[in-house]
N, CA, C and O atoms as a GROMACS GRO file, in nm:
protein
  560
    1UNK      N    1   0.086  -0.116   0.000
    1UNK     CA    2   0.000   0.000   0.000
    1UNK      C    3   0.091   0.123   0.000
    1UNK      O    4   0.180   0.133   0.084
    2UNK      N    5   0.074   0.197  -0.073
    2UNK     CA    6   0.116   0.378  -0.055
    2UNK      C    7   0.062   0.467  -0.043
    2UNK      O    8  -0.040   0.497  -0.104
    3UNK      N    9   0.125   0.542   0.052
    3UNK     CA   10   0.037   0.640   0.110
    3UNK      C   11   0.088   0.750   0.053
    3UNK      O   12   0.206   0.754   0.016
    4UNK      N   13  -0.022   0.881   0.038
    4UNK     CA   14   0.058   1.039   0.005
    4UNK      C   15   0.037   1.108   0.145
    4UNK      O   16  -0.050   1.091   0.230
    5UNK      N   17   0.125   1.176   0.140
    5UNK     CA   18   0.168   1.256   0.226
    5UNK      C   19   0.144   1.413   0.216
    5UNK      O   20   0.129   1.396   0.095
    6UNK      N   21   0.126   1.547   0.231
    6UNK     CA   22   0.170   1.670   0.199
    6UNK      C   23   0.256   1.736   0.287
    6UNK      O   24   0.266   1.728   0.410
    7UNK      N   25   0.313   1.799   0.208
    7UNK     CA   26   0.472   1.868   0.296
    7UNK      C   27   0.339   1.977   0.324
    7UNK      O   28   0.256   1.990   0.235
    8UNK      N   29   0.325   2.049   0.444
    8UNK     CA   30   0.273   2.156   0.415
    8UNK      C   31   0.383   2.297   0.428
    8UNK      O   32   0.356   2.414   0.403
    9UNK      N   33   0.492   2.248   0.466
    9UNK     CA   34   0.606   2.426   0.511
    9UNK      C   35   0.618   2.463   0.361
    9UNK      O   36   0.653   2.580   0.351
   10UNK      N   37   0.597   2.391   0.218
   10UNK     CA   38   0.593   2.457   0.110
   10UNK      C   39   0.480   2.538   0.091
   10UNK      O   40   0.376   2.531   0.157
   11UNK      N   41   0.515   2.648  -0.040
   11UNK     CA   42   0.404   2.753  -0.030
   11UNK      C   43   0.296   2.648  -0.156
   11UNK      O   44   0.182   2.693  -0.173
   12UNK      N   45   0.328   2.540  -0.224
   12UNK     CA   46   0.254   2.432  -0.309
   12UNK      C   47   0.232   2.307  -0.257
   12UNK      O   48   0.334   2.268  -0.202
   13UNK      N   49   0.154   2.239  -0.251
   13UNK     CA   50   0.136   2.105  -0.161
   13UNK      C   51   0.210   2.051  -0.263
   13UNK      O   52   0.186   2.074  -0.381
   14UNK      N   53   0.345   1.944  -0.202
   14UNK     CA   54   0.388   1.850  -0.269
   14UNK      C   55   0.410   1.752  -0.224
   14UNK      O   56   0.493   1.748  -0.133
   15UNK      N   57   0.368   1.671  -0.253
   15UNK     CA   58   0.322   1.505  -0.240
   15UNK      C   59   0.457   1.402  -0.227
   15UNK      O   60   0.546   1.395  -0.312
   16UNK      N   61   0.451   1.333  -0.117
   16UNK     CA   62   0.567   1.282  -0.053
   16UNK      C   63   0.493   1.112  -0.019
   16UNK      O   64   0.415   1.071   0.067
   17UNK      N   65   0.576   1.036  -0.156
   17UNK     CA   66   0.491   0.951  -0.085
   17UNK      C   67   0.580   0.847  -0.013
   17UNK      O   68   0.702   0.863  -0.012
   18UNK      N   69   0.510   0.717   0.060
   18UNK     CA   70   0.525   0.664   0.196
   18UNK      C   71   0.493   0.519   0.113
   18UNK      O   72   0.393   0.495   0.045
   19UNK      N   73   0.589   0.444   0.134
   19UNK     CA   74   0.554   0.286   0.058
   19UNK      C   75   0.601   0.153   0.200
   19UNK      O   76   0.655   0.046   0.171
   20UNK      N   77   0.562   0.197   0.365
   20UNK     CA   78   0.654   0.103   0.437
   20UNK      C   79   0.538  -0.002   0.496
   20UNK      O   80   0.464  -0.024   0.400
   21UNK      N   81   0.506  -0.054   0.578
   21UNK     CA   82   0.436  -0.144   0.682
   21UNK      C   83   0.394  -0.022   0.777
   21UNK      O   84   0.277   0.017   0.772
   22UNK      N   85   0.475   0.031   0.853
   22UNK     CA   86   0.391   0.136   0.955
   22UNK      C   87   0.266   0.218   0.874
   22UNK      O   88   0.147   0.192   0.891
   23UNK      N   89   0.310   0.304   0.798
   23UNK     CA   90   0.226   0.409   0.740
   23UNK      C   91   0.107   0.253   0.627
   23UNK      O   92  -0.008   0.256   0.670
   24UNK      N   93   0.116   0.190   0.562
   24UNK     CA   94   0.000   0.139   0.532
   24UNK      C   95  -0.044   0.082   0.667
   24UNK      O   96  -0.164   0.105   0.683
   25UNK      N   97   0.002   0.026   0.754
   25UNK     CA   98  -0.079  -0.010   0.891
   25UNK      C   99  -0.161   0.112   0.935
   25UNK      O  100  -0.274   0.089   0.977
   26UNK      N  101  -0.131   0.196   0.932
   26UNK     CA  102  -0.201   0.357   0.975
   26UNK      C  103  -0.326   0.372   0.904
   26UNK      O  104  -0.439   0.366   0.953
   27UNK      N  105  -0.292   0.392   0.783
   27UNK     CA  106  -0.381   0.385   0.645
   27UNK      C  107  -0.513   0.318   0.660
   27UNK      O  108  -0.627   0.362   0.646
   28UNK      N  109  -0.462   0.185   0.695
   28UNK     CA  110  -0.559   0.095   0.709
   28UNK      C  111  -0.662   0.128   0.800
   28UNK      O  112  -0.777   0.167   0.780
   29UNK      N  113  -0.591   0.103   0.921
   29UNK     CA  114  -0.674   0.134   1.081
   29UNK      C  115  -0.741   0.269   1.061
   29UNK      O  116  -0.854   0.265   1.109
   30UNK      N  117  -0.710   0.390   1.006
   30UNK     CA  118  -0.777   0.476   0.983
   30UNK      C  119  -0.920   0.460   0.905
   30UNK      O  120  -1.028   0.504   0.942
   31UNK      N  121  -0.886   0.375   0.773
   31UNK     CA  122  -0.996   0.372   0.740
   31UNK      C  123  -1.092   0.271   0.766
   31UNK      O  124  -1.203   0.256   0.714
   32UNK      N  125  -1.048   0.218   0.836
   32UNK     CA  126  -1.142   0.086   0.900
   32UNK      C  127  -1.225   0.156   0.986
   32UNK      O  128  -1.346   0.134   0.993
   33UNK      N  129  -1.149   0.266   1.072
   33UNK     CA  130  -1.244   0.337   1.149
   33UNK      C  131  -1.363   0.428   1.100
   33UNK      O  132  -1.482   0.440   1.128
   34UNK      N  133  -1.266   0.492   1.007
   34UNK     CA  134  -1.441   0.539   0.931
   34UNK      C  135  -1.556   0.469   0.916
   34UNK      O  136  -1.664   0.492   0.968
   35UNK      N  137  -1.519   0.363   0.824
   35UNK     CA  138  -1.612   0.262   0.829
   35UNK      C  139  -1.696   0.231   0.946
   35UNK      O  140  -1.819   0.231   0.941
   36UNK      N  141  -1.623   0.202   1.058
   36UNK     CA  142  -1.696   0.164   1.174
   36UNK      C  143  -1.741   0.261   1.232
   36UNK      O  144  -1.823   0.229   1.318
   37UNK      N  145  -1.716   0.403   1.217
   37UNK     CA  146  -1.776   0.536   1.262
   37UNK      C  147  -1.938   0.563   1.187
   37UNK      O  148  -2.007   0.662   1.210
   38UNK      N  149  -1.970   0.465   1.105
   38UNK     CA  150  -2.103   0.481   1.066
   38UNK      C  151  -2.203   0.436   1.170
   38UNK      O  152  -2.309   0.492   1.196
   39UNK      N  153  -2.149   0.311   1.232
   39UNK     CA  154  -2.232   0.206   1.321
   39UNK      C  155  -2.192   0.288   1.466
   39UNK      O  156  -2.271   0.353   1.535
   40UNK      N  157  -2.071   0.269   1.489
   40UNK     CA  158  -1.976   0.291   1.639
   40UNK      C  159  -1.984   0.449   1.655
   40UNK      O  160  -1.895   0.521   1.610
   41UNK      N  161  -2.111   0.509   1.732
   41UNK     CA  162  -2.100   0.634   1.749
   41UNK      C  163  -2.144   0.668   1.905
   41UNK      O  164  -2.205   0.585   1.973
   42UNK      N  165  -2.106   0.799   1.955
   42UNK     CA  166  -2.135   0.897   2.072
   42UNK      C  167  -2.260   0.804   2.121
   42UNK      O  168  -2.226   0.726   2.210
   43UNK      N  169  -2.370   0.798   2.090
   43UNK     CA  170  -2.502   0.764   2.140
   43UNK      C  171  -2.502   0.610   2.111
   43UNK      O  172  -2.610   0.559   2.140
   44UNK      N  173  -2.420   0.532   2.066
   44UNK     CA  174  -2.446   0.464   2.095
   44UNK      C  175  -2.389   0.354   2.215
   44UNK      O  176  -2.436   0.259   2.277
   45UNK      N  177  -2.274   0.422   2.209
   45UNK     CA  178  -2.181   0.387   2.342
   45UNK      C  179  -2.236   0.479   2.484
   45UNK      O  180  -2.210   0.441   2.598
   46UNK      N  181  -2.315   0.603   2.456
   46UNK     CA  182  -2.422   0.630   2.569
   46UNK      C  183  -2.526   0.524   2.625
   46UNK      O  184  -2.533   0.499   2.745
   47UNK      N  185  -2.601   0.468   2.536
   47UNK     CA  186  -2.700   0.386   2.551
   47UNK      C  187  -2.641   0.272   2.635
   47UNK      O  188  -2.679   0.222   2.741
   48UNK      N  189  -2.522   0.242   2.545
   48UNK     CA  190  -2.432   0.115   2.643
   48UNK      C  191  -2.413   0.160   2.764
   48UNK      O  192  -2.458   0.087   2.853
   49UNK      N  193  -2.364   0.250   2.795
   49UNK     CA  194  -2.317   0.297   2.955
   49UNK      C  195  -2.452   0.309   3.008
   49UNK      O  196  -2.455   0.243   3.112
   50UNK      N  197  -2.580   0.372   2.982
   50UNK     CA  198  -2.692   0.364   3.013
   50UNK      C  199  -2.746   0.248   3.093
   50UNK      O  200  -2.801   0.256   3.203
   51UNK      N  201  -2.720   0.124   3.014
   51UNK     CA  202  -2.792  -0.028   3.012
   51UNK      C  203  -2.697  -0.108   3.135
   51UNK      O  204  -2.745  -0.144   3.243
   52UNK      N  205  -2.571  -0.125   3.100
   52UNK     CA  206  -2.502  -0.126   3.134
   52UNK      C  207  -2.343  -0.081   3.222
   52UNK      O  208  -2.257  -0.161   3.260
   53UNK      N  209  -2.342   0.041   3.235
   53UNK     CA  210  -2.251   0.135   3.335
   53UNK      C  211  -2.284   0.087   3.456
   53UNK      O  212  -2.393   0.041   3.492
   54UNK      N  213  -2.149   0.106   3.540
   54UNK     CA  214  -2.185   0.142   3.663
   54UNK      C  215  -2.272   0.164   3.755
   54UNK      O  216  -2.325   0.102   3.847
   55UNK      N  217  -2.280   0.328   3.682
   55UNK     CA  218  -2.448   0.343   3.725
   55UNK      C  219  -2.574   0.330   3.706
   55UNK      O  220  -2.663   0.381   3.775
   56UNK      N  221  -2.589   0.247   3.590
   56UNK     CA  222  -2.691   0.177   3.549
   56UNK      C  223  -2.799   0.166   3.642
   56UNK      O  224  -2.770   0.102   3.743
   57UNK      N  225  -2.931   0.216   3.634
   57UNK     CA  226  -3.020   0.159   3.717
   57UNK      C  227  -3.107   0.080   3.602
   57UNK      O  228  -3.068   0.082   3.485
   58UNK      N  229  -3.255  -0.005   3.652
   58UNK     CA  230  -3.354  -0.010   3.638
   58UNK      C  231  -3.384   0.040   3.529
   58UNK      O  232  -3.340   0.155   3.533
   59UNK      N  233  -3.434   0.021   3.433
   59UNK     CA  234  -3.473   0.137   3.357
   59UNK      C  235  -3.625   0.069   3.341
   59UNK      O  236  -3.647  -0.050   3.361
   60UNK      N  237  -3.735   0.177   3.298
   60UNK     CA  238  -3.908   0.134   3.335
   60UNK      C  239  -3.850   0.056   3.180
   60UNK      O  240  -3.743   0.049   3.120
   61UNK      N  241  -3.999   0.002   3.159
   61UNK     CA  242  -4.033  -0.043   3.049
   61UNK      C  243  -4.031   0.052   2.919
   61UNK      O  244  -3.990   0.033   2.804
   62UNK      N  245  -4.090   0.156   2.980
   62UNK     CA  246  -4.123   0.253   2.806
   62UNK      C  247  -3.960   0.288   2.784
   62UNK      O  248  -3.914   0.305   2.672
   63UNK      N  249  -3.887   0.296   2.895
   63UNK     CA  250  -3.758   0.350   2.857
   63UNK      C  251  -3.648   0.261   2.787
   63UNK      O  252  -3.571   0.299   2.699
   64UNK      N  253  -3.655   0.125   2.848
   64UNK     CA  254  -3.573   0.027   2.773
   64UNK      C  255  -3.647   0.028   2.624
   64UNK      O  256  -3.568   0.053   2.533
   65UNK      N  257  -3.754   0.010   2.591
   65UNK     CA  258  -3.806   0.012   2.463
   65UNK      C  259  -3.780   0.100   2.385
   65UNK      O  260  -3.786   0.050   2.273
   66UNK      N  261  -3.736   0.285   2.375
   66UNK     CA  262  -3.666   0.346   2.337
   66UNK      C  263  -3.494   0.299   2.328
   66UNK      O  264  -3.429   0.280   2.225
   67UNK      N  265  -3.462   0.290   2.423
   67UNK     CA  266  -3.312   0.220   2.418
   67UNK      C  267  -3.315   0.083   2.330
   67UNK      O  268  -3.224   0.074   2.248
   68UNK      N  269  -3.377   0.012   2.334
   68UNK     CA  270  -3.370  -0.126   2.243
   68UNK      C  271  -3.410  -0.074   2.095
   68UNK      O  272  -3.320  -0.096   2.013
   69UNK      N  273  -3.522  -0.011   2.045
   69UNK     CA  274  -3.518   0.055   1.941
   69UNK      C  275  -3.417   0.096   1.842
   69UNK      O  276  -3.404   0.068   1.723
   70UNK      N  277  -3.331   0.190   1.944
   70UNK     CA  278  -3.235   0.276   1.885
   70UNK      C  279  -3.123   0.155   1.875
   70UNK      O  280  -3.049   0.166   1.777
   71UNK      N  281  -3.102   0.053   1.954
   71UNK     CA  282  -3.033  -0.015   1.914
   71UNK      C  283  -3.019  -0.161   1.812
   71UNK      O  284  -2.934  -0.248   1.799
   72UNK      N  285  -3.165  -0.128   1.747
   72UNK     CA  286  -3.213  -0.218   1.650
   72UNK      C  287  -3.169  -0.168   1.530
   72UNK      O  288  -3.110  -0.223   1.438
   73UNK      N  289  -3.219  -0.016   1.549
   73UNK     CA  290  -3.168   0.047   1.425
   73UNK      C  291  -3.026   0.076   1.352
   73UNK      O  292  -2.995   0.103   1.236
   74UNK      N  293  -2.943   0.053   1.494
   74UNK     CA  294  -2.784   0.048   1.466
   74UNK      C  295  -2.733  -0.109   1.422
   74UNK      O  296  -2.626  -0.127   1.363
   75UNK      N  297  -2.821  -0.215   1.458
   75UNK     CA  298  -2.753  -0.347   1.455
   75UNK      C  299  -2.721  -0.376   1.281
   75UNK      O  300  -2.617  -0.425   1.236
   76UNK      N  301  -2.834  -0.334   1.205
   76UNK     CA  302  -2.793  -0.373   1.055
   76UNK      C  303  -2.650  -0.267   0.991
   76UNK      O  304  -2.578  -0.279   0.892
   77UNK      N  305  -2.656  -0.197   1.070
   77UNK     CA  306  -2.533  -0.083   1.019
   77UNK      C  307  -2.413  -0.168   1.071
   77UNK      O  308  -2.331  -0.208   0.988
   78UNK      N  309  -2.396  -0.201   1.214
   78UNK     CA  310  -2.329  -0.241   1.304
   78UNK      C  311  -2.256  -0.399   1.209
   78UNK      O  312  -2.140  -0.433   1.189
   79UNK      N  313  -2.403  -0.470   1.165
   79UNK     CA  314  -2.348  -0.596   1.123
   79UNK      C  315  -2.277  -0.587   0.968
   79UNK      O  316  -2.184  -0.662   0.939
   80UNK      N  317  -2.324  -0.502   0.887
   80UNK     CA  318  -2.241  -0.429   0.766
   80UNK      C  319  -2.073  -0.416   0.807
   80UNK      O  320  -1.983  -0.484   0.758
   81UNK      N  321  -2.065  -0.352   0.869
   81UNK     CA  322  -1.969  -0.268   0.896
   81UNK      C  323  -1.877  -0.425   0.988
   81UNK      O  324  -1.758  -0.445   0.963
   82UNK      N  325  -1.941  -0.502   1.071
   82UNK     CA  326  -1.840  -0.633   1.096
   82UNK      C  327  -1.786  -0.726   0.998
   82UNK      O  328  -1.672  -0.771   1.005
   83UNK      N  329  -1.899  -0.764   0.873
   83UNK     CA  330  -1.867  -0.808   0.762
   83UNK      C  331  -1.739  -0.801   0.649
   83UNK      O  332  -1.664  -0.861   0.572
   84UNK      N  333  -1.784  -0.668   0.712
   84UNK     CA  334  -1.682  -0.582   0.617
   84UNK      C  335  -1.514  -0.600   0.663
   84UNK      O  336  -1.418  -0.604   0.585
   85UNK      N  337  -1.508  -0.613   0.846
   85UNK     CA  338  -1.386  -0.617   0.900
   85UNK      C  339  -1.349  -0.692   0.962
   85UNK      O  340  -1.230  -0.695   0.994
   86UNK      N  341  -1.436  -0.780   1.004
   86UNK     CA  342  -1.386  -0.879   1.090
   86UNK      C  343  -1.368  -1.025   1.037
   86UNK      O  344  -1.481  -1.075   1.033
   87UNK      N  345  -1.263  -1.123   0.989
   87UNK     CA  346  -1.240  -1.229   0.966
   87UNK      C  347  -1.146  -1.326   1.036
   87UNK      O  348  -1.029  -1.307   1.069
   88UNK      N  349  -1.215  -1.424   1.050
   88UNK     CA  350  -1.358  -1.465   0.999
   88UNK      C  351  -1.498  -1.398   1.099
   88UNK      O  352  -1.503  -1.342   1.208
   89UNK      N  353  -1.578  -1.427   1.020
   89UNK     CA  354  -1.709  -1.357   1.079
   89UNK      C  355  -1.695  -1.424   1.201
   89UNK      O  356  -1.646  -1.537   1.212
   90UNK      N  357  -1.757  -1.326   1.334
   90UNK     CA  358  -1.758  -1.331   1.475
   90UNK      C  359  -1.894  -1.402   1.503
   90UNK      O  360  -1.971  -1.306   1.504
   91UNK      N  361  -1.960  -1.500   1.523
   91UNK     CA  362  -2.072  -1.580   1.558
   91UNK      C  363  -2.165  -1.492   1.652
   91UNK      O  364  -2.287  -1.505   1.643
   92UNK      N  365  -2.118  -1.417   1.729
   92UNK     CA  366  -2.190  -1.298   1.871
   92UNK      C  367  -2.236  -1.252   1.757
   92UNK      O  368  -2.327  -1.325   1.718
   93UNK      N  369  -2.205  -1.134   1.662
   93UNK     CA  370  -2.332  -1.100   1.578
   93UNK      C  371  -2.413  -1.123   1.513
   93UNK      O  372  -2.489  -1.038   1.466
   94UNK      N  373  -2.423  -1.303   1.481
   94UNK     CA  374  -2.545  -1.374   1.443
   94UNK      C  375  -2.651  -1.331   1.617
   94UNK      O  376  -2.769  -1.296   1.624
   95UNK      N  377  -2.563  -1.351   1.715
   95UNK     CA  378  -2.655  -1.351   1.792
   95UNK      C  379  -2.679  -1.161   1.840
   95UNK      O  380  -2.784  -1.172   1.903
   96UNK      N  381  -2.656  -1.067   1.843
   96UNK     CA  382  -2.696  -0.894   1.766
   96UNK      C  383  -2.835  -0.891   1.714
   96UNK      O  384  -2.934  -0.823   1.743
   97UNK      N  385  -2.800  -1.031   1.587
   97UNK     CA  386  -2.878  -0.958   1.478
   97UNK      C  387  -3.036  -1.030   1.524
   97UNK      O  388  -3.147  -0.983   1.500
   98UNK      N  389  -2.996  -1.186   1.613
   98UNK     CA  390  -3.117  -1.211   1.680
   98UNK      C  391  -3.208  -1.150   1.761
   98UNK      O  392  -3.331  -1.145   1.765
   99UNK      N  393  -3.103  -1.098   1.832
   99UNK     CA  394  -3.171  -0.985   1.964
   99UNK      C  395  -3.289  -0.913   1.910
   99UNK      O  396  -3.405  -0.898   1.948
  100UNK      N  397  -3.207  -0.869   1.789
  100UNK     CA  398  -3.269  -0.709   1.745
  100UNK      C  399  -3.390  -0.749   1.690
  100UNK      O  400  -3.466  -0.654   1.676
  101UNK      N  401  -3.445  -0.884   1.645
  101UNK     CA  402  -3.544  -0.906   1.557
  101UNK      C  403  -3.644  -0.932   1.671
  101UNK      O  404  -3.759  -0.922   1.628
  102UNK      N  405  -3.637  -0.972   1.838
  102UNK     CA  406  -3.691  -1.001   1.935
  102UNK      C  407  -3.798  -0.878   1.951
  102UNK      O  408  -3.762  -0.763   1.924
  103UNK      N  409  -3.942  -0.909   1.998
  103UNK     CA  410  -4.026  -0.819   2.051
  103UNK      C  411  -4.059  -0.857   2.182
  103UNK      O  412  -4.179  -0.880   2.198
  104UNK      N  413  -3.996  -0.868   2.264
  104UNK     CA  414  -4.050  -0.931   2.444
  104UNK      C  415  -4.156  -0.826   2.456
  104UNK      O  416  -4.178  -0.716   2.405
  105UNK      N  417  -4.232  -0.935   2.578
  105UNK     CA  418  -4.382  -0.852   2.613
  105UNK      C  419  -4.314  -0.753   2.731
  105UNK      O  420  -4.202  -0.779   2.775
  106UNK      N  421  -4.398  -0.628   2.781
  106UNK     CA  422  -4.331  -0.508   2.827
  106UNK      C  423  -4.274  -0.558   2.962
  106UNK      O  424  -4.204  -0.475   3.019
  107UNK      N  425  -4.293  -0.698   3.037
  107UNK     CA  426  -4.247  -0.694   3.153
  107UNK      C  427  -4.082  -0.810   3.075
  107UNK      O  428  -4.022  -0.876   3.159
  108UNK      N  429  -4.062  -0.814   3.016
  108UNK     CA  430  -3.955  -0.887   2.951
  108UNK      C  431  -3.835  -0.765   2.885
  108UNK      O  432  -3.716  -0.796   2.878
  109UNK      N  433  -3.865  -0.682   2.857
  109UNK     CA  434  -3.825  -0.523   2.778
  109UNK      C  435  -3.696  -0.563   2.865
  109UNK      O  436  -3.625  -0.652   2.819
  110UNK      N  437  -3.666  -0.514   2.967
  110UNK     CA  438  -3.530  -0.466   3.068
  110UNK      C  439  -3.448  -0.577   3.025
  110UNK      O  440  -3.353  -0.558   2.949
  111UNK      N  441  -3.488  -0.724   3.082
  111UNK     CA  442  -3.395  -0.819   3.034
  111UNK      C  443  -3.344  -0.821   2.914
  111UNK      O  444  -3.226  -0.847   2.889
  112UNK      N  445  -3.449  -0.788   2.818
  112UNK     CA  446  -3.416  -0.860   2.653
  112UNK      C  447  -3.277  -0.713   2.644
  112UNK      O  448  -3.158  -0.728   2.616
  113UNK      N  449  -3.324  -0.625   2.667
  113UNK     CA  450  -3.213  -0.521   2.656
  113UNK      C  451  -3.117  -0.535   2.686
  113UNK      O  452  -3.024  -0.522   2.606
  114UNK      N  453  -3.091  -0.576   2.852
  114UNK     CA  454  -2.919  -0.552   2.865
  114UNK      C  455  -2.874  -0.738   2.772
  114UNK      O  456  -2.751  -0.733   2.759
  115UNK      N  457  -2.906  -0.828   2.734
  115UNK     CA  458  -2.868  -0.915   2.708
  115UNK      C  459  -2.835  -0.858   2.526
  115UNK      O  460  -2.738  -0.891   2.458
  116UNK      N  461  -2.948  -0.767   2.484
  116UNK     CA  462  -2.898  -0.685   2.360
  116UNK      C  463  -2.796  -0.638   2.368
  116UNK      O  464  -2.692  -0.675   2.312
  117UNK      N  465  -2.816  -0.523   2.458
  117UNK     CA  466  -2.670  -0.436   2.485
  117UNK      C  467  -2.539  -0.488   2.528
  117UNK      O  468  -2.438  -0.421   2.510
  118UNK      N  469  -2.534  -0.625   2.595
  118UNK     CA  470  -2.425  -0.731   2.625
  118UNK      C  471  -2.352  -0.783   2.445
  118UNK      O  472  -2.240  -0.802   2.398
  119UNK      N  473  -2.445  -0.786   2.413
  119UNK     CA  474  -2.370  -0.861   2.315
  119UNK      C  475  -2.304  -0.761   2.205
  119UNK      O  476  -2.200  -0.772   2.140
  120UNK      N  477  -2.414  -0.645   2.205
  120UNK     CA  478  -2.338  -0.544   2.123
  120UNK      C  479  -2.233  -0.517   2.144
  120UNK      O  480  -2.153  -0.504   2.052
  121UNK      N  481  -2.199  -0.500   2.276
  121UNK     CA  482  -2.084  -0.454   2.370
  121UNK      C  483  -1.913  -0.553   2.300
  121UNK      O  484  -1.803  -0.518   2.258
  122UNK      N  485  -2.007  -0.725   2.332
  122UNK     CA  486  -1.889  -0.788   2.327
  122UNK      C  487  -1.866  -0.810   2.148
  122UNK      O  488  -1.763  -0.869   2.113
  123UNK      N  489  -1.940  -0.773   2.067
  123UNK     CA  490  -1.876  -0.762   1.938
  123UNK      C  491  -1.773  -0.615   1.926
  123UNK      O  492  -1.656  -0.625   1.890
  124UNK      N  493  -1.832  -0.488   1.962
  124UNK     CA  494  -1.773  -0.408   1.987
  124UNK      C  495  -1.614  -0.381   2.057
  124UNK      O  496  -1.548  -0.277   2.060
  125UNK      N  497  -1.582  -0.521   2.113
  125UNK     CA  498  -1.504  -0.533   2.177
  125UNK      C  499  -1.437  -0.623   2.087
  125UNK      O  500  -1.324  -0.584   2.059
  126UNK      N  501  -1.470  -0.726   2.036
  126UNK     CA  502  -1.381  -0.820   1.921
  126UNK      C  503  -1.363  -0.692   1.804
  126UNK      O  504  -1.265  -0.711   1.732
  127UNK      N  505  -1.439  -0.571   1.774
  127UNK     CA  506  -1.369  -0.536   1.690
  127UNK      C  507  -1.245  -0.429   1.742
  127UNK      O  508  -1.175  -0.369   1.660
  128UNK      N  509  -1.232  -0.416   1.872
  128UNK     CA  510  -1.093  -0.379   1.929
  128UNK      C  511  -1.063  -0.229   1.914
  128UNK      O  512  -1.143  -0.146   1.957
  129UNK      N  513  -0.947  -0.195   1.852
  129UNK     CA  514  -0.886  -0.061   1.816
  129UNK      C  515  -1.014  -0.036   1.735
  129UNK      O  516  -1.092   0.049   1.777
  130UNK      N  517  -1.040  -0.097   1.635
  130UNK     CA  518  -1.114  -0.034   1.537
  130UNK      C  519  -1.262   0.017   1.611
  130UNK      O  520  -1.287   0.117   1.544
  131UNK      N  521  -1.323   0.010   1.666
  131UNK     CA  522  -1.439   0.042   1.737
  131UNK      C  523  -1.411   0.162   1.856
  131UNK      O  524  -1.494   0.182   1.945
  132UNK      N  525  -1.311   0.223   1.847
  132UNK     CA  526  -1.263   0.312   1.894
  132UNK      C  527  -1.326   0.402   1.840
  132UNK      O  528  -1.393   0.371   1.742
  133UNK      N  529  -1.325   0.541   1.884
  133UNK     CA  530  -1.447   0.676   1.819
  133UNK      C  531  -1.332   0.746   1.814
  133UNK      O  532  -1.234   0.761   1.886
  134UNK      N  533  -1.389   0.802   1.662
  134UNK     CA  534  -1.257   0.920   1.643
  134UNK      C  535  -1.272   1.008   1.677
  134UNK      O  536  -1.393   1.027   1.689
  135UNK      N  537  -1.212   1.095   1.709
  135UNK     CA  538  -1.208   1.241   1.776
  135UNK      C  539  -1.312   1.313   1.762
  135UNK      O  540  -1.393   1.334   1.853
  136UNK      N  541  -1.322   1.372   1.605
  136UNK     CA  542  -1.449   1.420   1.531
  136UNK      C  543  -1.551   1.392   1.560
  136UNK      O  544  -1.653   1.461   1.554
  137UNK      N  545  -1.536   1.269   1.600
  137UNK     CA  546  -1.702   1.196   1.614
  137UNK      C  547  -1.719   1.196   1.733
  137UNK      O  548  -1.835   1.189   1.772
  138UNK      N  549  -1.642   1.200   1.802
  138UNK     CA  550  -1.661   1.196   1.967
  138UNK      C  551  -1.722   1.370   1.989
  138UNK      O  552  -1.816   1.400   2.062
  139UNK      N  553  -1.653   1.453   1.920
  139UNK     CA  554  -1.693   1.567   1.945
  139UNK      C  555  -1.864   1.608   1.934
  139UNK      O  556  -1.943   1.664   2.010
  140UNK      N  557  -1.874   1.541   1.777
  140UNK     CA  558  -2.034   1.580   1.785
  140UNK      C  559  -2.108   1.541   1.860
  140UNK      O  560  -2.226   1.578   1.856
   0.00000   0.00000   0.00000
């Protein structure tokens, strides 16, 4: 892989390019993160600390059902975006993509959630560095 570079102390951008193992390792991990910055965002690692944090309480019924929602809607992005990076495919997001298709009756809601949010968590975690939030994105 080669990478370009720009000198910027010139008054013309001139292009310096980079042909080693470090800088395509960079390359890479960078853009893997984009990728995963579609799925892996601010709110959704809120929701996790939510369900799951520390301070996690209880959450009623109508509230886990907003939280499970929002995290239904991330799982097909979420499972795109593992496809795409993780080999061989990780078996926990066959079980993601089960969760997410689940409708428990409202006194079932709390459980079915953190066992959602558990597993999101531990794919999130097989995808490692890359599931890391980039700066930018952390900001918004």
């Amino acid at each position: 892989m080669t990478a370009v570079a720009y000198e910027t102390a010139s008054p013309l951008p001139v292009a310096m390019f980079a042909n080693d193992d470090a800088t395509a390792c960079r390359v890479d991990l960078g853009l893997r993160r984009f990728l995963a910055s579609d799925a892996v965002t601010t709110d959704l690692y809120d929701d996790l600390e939510t369900v799951l944090g520390e301070d996690a309480a209880r959450l009623s019924p109508e509230d886990s059902e907003v939280i499970a929602h929002r995290l239904r809607d991330v799982a097909p992005t979420l499972k795109d975006v593992v496809e795409r990076l993780l080999k061989p495919y990780p078996p926990q997001m066959n079980i993601v993509m089960a969760l997410s298709s689940e409708m428990p009756a409202p006194h079932d809601t709390y459980g079915h959630l953190v066992r959602f949010a558990s597993s999101i968590l531990t794919t999130l975690d097989l995808m490692g560095e890359i599931a890391e939030l980039r700066e930018d994105n952390a900001a918004s």
